[in-house]
MARBA-3410 file (N, C-alpha, C, O; in Angstrom, 1 decimal):
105
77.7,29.9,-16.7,76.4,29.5,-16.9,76.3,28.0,-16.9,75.4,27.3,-16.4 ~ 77.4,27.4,-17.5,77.0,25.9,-17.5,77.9,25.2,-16.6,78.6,24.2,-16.9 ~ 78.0,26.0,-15.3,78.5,25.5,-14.3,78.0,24.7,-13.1,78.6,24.0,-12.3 ~ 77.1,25.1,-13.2,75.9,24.0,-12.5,75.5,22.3,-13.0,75.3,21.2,-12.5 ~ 75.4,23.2,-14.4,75.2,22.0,-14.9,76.4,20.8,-15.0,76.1,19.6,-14.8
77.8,21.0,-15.1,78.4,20.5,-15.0,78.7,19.6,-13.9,78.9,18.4,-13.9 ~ 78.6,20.7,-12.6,78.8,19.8,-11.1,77.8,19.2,-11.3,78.3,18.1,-11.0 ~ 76.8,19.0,-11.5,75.3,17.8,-11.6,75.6,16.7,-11.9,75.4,15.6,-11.4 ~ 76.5,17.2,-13.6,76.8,15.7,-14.4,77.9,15.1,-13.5,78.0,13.8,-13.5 ~ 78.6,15.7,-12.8,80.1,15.2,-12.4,79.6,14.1,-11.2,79.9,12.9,-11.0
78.9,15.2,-10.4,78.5,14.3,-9.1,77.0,13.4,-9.2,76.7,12.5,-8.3 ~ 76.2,13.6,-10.1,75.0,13.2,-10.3,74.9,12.2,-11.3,74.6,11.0,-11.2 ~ 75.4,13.0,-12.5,75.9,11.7,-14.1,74.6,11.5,-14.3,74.3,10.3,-14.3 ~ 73.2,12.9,-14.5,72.8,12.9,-15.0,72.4,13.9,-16.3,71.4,13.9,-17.0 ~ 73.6,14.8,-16.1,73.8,15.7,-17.5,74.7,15.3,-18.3,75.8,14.7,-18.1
74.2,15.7,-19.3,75.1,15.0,-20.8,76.0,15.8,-21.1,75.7,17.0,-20.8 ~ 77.3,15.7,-21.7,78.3,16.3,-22.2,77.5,18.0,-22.9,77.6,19.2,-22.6 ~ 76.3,16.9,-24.1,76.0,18.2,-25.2,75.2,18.9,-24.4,74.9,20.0,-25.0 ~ 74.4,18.7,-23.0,73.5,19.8,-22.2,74.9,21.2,-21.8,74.7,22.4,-21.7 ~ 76.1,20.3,-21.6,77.2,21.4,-20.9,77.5,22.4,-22.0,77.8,23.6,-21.8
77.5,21.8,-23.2,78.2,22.2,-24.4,77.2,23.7,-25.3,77.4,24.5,-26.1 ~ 76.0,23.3,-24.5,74.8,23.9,-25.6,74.9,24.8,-24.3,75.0,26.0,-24.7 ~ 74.8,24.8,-23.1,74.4,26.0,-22.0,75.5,27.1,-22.2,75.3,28.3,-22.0 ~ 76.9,26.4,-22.6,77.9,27.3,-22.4,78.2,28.2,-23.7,78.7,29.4,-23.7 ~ 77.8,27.2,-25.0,78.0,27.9,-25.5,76.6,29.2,-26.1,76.7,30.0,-27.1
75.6,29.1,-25.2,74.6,30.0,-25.7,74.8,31.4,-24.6,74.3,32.5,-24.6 ~ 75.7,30.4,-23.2,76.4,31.7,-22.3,76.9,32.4,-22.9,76.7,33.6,-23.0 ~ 77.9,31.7,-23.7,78.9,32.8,-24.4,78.3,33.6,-25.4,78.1,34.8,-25.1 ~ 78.0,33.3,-26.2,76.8,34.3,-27.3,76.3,35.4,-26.5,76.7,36.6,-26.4 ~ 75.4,34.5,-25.8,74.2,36.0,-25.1,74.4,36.3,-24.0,73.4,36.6,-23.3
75.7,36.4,-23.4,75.8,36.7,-22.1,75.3,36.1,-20.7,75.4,34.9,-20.8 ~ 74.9,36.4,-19.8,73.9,35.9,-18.9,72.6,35.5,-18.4,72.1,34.5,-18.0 ~ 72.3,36.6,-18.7,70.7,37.1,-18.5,69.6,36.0,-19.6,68.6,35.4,-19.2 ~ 70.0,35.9,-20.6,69.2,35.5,-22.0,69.1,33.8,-21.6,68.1,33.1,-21.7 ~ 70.6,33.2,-21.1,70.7,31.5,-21.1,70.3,31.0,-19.5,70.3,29.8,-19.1
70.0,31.8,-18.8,69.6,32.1,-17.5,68.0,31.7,-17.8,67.5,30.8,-17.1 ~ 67.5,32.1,-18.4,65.9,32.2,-18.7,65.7,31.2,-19.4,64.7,30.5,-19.2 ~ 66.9,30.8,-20.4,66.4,29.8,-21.5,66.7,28.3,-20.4,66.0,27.3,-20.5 ~ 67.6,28.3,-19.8,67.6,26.9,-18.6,66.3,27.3,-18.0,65.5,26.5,-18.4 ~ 65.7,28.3,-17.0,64.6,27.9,-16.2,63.8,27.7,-16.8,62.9,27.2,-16.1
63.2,27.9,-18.7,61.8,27.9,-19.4,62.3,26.4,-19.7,61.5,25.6,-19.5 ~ 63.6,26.0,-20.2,64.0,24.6,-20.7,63.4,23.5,-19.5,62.7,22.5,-19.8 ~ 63.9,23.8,-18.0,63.8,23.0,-16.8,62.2,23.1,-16.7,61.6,22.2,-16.1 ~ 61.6,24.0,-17.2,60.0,24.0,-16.7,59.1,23.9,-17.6,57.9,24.4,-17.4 ~ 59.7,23.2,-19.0,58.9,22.6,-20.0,59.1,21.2,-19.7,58.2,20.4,-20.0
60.2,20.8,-19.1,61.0,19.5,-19.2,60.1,18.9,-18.1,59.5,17.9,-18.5 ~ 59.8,19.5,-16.8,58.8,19.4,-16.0,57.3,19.1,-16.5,56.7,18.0,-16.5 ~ 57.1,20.2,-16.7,55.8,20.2,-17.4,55.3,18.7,-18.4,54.3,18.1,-18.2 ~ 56.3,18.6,-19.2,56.1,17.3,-20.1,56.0,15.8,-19.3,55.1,14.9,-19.5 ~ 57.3,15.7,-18.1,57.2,14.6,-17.6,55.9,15.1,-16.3,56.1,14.2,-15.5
54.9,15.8,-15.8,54.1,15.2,-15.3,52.6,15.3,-16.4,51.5,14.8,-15.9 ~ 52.6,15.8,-17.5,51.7,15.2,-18.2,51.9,13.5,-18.9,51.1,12.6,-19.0 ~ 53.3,13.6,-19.1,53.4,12.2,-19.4,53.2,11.0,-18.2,53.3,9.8,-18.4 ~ 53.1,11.3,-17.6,52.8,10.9,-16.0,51.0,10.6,-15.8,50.2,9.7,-15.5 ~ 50.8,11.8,-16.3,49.0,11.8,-16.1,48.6,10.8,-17.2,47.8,9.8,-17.0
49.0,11.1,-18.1,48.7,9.7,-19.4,49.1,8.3,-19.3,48.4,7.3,-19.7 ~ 50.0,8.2,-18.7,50.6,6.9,-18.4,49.4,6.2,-17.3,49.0,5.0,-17.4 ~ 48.8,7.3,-16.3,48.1,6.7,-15.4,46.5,6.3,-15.7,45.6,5.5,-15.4 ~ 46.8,7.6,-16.7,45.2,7.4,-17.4,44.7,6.4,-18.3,43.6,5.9,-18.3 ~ 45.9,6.2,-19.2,45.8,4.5,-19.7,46.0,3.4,-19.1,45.7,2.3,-19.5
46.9,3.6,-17.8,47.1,2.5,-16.8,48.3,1.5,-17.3,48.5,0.3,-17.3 ~ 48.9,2.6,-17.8,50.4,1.8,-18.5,51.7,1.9,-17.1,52.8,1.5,-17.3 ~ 51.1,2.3,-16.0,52.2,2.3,-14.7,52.1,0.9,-13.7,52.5,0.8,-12.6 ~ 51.3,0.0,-14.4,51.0,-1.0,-13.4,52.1,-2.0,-13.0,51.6,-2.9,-12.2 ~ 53.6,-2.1,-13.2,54.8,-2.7,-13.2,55.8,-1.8,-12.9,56.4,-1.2,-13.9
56.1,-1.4,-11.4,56.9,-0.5,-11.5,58.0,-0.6,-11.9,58.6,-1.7,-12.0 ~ 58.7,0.8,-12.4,59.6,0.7,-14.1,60.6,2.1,-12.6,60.2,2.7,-11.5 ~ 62.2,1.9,-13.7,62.7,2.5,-13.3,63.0,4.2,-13.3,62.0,4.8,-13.6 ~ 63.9,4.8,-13.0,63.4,6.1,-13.3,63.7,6.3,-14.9,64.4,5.7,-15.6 ~ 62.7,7.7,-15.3,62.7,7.6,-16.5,63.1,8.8,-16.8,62.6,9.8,-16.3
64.7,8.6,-18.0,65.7,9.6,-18.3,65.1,10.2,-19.5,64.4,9.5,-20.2 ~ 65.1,11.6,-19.8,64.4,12.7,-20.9,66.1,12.9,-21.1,67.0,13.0,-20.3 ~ 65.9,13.1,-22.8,67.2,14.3,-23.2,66.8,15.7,-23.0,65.6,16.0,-23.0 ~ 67.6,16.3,-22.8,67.4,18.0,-22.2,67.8,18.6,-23.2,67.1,19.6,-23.3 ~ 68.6,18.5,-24.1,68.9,19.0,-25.1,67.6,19.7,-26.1,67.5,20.9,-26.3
66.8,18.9,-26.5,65.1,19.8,-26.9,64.8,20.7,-26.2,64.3,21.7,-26.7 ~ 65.0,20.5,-24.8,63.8,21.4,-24.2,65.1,22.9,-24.3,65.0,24.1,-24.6 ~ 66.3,22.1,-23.8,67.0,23.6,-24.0,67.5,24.2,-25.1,68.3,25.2,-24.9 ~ 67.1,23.7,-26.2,66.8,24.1,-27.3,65.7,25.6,-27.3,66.0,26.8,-27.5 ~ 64.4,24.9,-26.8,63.0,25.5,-27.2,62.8,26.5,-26.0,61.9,27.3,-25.9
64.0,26.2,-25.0,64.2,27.3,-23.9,64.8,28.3,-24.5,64.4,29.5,-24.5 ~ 66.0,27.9,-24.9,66.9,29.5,-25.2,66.5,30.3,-26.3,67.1,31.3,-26.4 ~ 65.4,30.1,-27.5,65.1,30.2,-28.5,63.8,31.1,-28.2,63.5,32.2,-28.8 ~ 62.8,30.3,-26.9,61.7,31.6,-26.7,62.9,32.7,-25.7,62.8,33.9,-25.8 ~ 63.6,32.0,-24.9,64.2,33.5,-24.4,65.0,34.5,-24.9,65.4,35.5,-24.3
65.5,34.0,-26.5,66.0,35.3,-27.2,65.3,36.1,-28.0,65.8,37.1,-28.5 ~ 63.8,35.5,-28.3,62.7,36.1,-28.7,62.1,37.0,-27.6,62.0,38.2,-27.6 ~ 62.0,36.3,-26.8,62.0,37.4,-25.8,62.2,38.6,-24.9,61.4,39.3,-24.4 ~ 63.9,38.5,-24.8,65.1,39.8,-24.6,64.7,40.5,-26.1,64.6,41.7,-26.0 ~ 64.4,39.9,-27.5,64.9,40.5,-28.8,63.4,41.6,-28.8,63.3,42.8,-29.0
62.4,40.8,-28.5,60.9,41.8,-28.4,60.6,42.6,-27.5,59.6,43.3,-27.7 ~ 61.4,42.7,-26.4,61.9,43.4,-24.9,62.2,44.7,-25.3,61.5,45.7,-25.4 ~ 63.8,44.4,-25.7,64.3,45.1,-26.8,64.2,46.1,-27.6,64.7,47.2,-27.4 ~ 63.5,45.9,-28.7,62.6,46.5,-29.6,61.5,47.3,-29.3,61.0,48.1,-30.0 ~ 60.9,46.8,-28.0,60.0,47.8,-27.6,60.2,48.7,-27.0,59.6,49.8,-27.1
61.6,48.5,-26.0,62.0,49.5,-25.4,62.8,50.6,-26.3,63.0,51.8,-26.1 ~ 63.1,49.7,-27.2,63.5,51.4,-28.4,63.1,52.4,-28.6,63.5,53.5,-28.4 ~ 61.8,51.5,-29.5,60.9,52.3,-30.1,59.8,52.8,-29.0,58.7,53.1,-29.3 ~ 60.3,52.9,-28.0,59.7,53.6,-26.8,60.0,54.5,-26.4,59.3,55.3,-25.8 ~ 61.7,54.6,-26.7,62.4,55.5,-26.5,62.7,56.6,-28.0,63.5,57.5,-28.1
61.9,56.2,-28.7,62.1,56.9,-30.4,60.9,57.9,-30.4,60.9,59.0,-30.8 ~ 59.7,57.1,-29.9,58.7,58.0,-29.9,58.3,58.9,-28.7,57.4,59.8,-28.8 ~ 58.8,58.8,-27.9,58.6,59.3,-26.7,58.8,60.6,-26.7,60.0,60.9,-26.8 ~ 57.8,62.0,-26.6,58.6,63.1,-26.8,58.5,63.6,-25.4,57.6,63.2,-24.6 ~ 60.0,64.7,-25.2,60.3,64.7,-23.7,59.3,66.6,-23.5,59.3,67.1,-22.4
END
């Protein structure tokens, strides 16, 4: 799971040690499926934020000096990624239980 991320940092050197550290170790926990979801909701909040922060910057007109690229920690977002995606698998889950509890054949 945090093998992508790794070749990025290696050849890119723009992933951090604790991005490798938090992907692999929530691989190992939850298997595949669960840190799989929690990287694309992490990558598409992380998105999400820099082009709202983009629309604000233009809207107050704070972009008038062009500035370099601008680096975000990933670690939050892949925080608030893997955390709705084990809420997610976990309410998945539970419904399909109790779907299978009440279900008469």
């Amino acid at each position: 799971m945090a093998l992508p991320l790794l070749v990025a940092g290696i050849t890119v050197g723009g992933i951090g040690g604790g991005d490798i550290k938090l992907t692999g170790a929530c691989g190992l926990v939850f298997g595949f499926e669960r840190p799989l979801a929690g990287l694309l909701m992490a990558l598409s909040l992380l998105l999400l934020f820099h082009v709202v922060r983009q629309c604000i910057r233009k809207i107050r007109k704070l972009n008038c000096v062009a500035e370099k690229e601008q680096a975000y920690p990933l670690v939050p977002f892949l925080l608030v990624g893997m955390v709705i995606s084990v809420f997610m698998f976990l309410q998945n889950g539970i419904s399909k239980t109790l779907q299978k509890l009440f279900t008469f054949y």
